[in-house]
N, C-alpha and C positions, 0 to 999 in steps of 0.2 A: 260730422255725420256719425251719432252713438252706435247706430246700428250696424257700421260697415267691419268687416273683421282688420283687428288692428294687424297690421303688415303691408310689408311693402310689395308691389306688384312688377311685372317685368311689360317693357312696351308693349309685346306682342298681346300680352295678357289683357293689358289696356285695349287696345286697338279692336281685337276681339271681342271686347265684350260692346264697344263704341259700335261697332258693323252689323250688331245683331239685329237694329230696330232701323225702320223707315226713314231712308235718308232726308228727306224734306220737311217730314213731323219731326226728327231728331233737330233739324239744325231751325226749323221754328220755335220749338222747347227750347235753343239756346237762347237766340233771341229773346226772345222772352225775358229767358234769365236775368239777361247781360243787361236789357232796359232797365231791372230792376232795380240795378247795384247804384249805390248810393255813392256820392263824391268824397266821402272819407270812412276814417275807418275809427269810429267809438261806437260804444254801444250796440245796442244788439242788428240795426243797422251794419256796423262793421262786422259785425258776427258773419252777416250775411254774402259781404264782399268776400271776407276769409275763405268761405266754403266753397266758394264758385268765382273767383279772380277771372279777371277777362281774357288773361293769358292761358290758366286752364282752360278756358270756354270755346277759346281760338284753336287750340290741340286739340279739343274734343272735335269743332265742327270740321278740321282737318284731317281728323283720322276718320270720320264718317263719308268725307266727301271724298279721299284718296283712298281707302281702303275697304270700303262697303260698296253695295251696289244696288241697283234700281230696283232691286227683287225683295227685298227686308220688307214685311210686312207689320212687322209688330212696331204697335205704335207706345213711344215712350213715354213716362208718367214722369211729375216731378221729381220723384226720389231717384230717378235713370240718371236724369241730366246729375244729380247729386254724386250719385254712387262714381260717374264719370270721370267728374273735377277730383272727387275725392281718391279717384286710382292713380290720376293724373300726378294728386299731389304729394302720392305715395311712392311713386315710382321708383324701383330699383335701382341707386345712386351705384350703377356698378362702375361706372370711371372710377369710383375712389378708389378701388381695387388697382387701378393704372398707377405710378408714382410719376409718368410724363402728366395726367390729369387733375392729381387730387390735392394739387400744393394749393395755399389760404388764396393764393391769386386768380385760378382757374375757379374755384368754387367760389369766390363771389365775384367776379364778370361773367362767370356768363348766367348766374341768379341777377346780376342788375340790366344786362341786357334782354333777360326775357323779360322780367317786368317793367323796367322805368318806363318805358314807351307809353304804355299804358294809363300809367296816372300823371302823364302832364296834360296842361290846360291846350285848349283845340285853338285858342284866338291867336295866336305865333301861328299855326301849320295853317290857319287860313289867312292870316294877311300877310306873312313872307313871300308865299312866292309874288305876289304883285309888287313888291318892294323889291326882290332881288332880279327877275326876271325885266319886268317893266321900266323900273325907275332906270338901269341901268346908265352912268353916266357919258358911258360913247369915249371914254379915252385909248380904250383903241380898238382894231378892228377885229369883231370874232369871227370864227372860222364857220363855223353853222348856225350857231341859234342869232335868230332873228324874229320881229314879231309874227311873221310869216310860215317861220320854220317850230314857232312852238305853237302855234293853232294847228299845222297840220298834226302835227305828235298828239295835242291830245283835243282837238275837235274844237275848239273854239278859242278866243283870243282870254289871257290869263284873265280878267278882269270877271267874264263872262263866266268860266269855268268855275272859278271861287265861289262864285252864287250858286252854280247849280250844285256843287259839292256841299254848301250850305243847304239850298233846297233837299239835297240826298239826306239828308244829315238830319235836316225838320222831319223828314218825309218817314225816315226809320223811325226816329224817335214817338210819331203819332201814331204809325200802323205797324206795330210790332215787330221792326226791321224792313218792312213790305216797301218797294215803290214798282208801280207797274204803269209801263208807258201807256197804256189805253185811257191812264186815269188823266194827260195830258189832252184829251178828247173834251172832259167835261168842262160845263159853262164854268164851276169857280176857279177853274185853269188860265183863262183867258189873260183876266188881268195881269197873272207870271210872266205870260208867253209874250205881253208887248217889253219885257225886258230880259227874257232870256230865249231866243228862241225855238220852235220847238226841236229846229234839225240840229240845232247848234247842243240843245240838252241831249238828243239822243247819240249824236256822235262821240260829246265828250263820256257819253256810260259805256257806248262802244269800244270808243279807245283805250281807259284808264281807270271803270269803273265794277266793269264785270265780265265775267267770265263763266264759260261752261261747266257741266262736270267734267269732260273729257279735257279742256284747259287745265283746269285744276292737276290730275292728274298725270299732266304732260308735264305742267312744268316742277313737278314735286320728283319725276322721275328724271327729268333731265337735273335738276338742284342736286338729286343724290349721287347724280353719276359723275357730276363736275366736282363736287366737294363731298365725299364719303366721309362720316362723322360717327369712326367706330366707337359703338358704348358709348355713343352723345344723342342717341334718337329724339330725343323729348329736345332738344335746342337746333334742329334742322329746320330747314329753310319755310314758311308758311306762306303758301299761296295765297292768302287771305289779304297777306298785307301789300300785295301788289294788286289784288281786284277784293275790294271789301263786299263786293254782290256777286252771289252764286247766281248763274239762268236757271228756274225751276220750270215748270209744264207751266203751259199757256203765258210762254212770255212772261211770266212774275220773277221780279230779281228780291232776293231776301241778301240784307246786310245781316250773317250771325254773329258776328259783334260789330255794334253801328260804331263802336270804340274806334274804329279802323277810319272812318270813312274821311272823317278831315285829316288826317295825316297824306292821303294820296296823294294832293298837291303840292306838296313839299320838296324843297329842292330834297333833299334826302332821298325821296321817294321817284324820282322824275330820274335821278342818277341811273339807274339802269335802265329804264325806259329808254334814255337818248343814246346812252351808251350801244344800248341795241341797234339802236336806228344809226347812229352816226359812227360808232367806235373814237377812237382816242381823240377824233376831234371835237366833241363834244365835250369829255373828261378837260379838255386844254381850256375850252369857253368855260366852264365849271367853275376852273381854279383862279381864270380871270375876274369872273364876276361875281364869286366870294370876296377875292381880293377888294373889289370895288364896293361892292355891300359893309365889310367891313368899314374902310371907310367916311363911306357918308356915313356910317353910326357913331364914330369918333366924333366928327365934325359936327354934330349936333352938340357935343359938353361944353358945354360954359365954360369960357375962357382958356379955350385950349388950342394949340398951334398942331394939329395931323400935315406929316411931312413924308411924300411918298417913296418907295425906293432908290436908293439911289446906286449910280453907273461908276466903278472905279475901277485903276486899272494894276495888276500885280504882273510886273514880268510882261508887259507889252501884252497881257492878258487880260479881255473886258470882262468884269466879274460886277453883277447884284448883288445890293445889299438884303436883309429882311426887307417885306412887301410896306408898313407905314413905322413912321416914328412920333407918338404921340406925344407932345410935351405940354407939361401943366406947369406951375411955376414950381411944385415940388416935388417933382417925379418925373420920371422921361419910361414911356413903355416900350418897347421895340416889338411889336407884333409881327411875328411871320405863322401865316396863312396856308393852311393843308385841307385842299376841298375834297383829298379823296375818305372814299366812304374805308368805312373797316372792314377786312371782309369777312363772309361769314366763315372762316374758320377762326378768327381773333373773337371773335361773338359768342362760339361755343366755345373758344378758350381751350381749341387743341392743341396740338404739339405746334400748328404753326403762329400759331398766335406772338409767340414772342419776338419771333422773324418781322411780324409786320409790325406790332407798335419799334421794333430798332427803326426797319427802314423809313416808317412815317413819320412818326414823332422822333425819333433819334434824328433823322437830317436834319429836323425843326431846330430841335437845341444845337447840333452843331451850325448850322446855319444863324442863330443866333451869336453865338460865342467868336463865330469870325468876323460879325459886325460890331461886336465891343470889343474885340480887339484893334482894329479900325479906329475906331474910336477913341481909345484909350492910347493910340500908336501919332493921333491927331492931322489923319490925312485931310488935305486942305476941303477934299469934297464931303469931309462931316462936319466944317466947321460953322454950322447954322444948327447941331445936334449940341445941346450945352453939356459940361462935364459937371459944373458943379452943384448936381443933385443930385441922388438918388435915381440909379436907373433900374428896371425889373423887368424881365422880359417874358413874352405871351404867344403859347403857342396856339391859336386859332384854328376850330375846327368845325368841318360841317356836320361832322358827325361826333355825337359824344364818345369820345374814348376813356371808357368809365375805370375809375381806380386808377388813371396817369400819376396822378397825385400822389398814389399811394404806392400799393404794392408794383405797380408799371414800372418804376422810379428802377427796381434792377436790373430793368432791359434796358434802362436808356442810358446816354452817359453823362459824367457827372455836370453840370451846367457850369458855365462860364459866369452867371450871375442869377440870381433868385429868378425862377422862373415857376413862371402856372401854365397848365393846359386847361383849356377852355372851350367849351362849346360854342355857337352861336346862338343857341339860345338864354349861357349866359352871359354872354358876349349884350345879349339885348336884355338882359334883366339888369346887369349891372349900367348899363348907360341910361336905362331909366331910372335907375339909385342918380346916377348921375347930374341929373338933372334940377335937383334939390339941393345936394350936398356933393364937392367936388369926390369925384370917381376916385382922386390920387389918395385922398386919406383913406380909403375904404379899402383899395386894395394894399396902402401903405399896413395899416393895422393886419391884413388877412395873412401878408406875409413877414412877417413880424419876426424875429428870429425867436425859435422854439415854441412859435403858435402853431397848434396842430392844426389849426384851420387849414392852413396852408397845405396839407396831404387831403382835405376834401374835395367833392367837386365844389368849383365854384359858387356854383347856381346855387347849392346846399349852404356854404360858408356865407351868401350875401342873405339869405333868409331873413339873419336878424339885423338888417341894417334897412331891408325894404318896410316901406309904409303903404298902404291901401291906394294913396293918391299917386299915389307912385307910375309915370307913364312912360311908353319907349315912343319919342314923336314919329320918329319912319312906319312900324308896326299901325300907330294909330292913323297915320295920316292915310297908309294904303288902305285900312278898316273903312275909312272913311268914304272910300270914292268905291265900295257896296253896295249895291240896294238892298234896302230893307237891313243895313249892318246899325242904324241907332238901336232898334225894338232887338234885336239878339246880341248886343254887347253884353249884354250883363247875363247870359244863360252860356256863352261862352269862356267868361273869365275861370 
């Protein structure tokens, strides 16, 4: 924006000038915006993304919706919403002033966790949860979630809610972020309704899809009071991404970034939801049925042997190994599996941040490093685990814990054998690589000794080895059992 004065702004400063104009014209101007932004970033196109990123867009319509009030009459033009993003992206970097905030590892986590969310593709956060929740394979028994116990949580059985999150998702996209339940009344409704029903759509927006102004506000106040994020205001908690639809006057719910709206049903995203509802025994089903997700995603590569944890015992003491052992004829992976989320102080990359990737991923690798020792000691319950390959081990996550790889690598300890930290989302890009070409050379090459790849994310380092045809079978098979999921496969990739 030429015209904005070059310098940097302070939140308050921000915030303040976001409160000035009408809160419901301001967060329809966002809208607006955010339908605009193109899927990549060339050209003047990209120019446009540049100016008004959906993560700015999301801090704009959270600082209008937390910090304004019903009384703002002036109505905002498009240079507002501009001047907005553009303060947003000016913001007073005053953490650097901290030396607990401002080291290379803190300034880019928590620059990739306010953005990466945002530019990945929606067809994972709508077909996983039917594949992690539903397909579930019953090897043993969970403590609350049940298909029962996840309809009530968020209003309808997962299959059903996937659609209507698609529906929400159509329905921003065509009317400006808009969907207003009255519009379920009219005749070209009908035909939706004999596949989703109407109480069942209105329950699951109730549940998990919108919320108040005075919601909003509650929980952006109770977010600050639980984790206070001094000199980190622009990377605090956003209500947005737990209810992607504001309630406006007369019942109309506006999505101000429809960016948001298929990510709600994502295990990711259901994590605190249940957590509310159920507490730790929910977080325990979580890390079971990651466990088991992963898995059946093994179990799909060509010509490979997945072998689940096994039972040993040291000192009259029953001890678990890693959660699978995946073996190819030239590789042996040892995956152990970490469902919990990061929290958001590790997100904005405070002072606690390094506490939690030790205790999360640190137990990971050490929990690896005592099963190749195992291993390598040849107690008789590993001996269907072969020695003479190549082993690598994979630390499994539900949530991305970005720069593991990289600058992470100081808070953790040092590995017992090559290891990667991985998402599950590319946990499911690489076993659609997989399915082409064996997974063992792919990850064989990535960690190569003195290939840098090996300090990327994964998801990033398999970039150049994916092809177009390229498919993850669990993702598409859940895609599949959708209505209406052939005609928006290809507007979701």
């Amino acid at each position: 924006m030429t015209s904005a004065p070059d310098r940097d702004y302070t939140y308050r400063e921000f915030s303040d000038f976001v409160r000035r104009f009408d809160q419901e014209a301001l967060l329809a101007a966002i809208a607006q915006r955010a339908l605009s932004l193109p899927s990549h970033l060339t050209g003047d196109r990209g120019s446009r993304y540049r100016e008004t990123p959906p993560w700015a867009l999301a801090a704009v319509a959270k600082a209008s919706i937390c910090h304004g009030n019903a009384y703002r009459r002036q109505l905002p033009q498009d240079r507002d919403v501009l001047m907005a993003c553009h303060m947003h992206n000016r913001l007073d970097p005053e953490e650097l002033a901290e030396p607990s905030l401002n080291s290379p590892f803190a300034i880019l986590a928590r620059t990739l966790y306010e953005q990466f969310p945002y530019q990945e593709s929606v067809f994972e956060e709508l077909a996983r949860p039917m594949a992690f929740f539903d397909d579930y394979s019953g090897r043993d028994t969970l403590e609350v979630v049940s298909t029962e116990s996840l309809q009530d949580l968020i209003g309808a059985p997962m299959k059903t809610a996937a659609a209507i999150a698609m529906m929400l998702a159509t329905s921003a996209q065509l009317s400006s972020g808009l969907f207003e339940p009255a519009w379920l009344e009219q005749e070209n409704f009908s035909k939706l309704l004999t596949i989703m029903p109407r109480d069942e759509i209105l329950a699951v927006v109730d549940s998990i899809f919108a919320g108040s102004m005075s919601w909003f506000r509650q929980q952006d106040t109770v977010a600050s009071a639980r984790v206070p994020l001094p000199y980190l205001d622009r990377y605090a908690f956003n209500p947005l991404t737990s209810r992607p639809f504001v309630r406006l006057s007369g019942n109309r719910l506006l999505a101000p970034v429809p960016q948001l709206i298929a990510r709600r049903l994502s295990p990711l995203e259901l994590y605190y939801t249940g957590l509310q509802r159920w507490g730790s025994a929910f977080t325990s089903d979580m890390g079971e049925l990651f466990e088991d997700y992963l898995g059946r995603q093994f179990a799909t590569l060509p010509n490979v042997s997945v072998h689940p944890e096994i039972a040993y015992k040291e000192r009259r003491q029953e001890l678990k190994s890693i959660d699978w052992f995946v073996v190819f004829d030239d590789m042996v992976v040892l995956v152990e599996a970490k469902a919990t989320r990061s929290p958001l102080g590790a997100r904005a990359a405070d002072t606690s941040s390094q506490r939690a990737y030790t205790a999360t991923l640190g137990d990971a690798f050490k929990q690896l490093g005592r099963t190749m020792e195992k291993i390598r000691a040849g107690l008789p319950e590993f001996a269907h685990i072969p020695i003479d390959r190549p082993i690598v081990g994979m630390v499994a996550t539900l949530d991305p814990w970005y720069i593991a790889n990289s600058f992470g690598r100081a808070f953790l300890p040092t590995p017992a054998l090559p290891t990667v930290v991985a998402s599950v989302r590319d946990i499911e890009h690489l076993v659609g690589i997989g399915q082409r070409r064996p997974a063992s050379t792919v990850l064989a090459e990535i960690m190569r000794a003195g290939d840098e790849r090996q300090t990327w994310e994964l998801g990033v380092a398999l970039n150049q080895f994916h092809e177009p045809a390229d498919r993850n079978p669990i993702l598409d098979q859940a895609w599949s059992r959708l209505p209406f999921a052939t005609e928006t496969a290809a507007a979701t990739d």
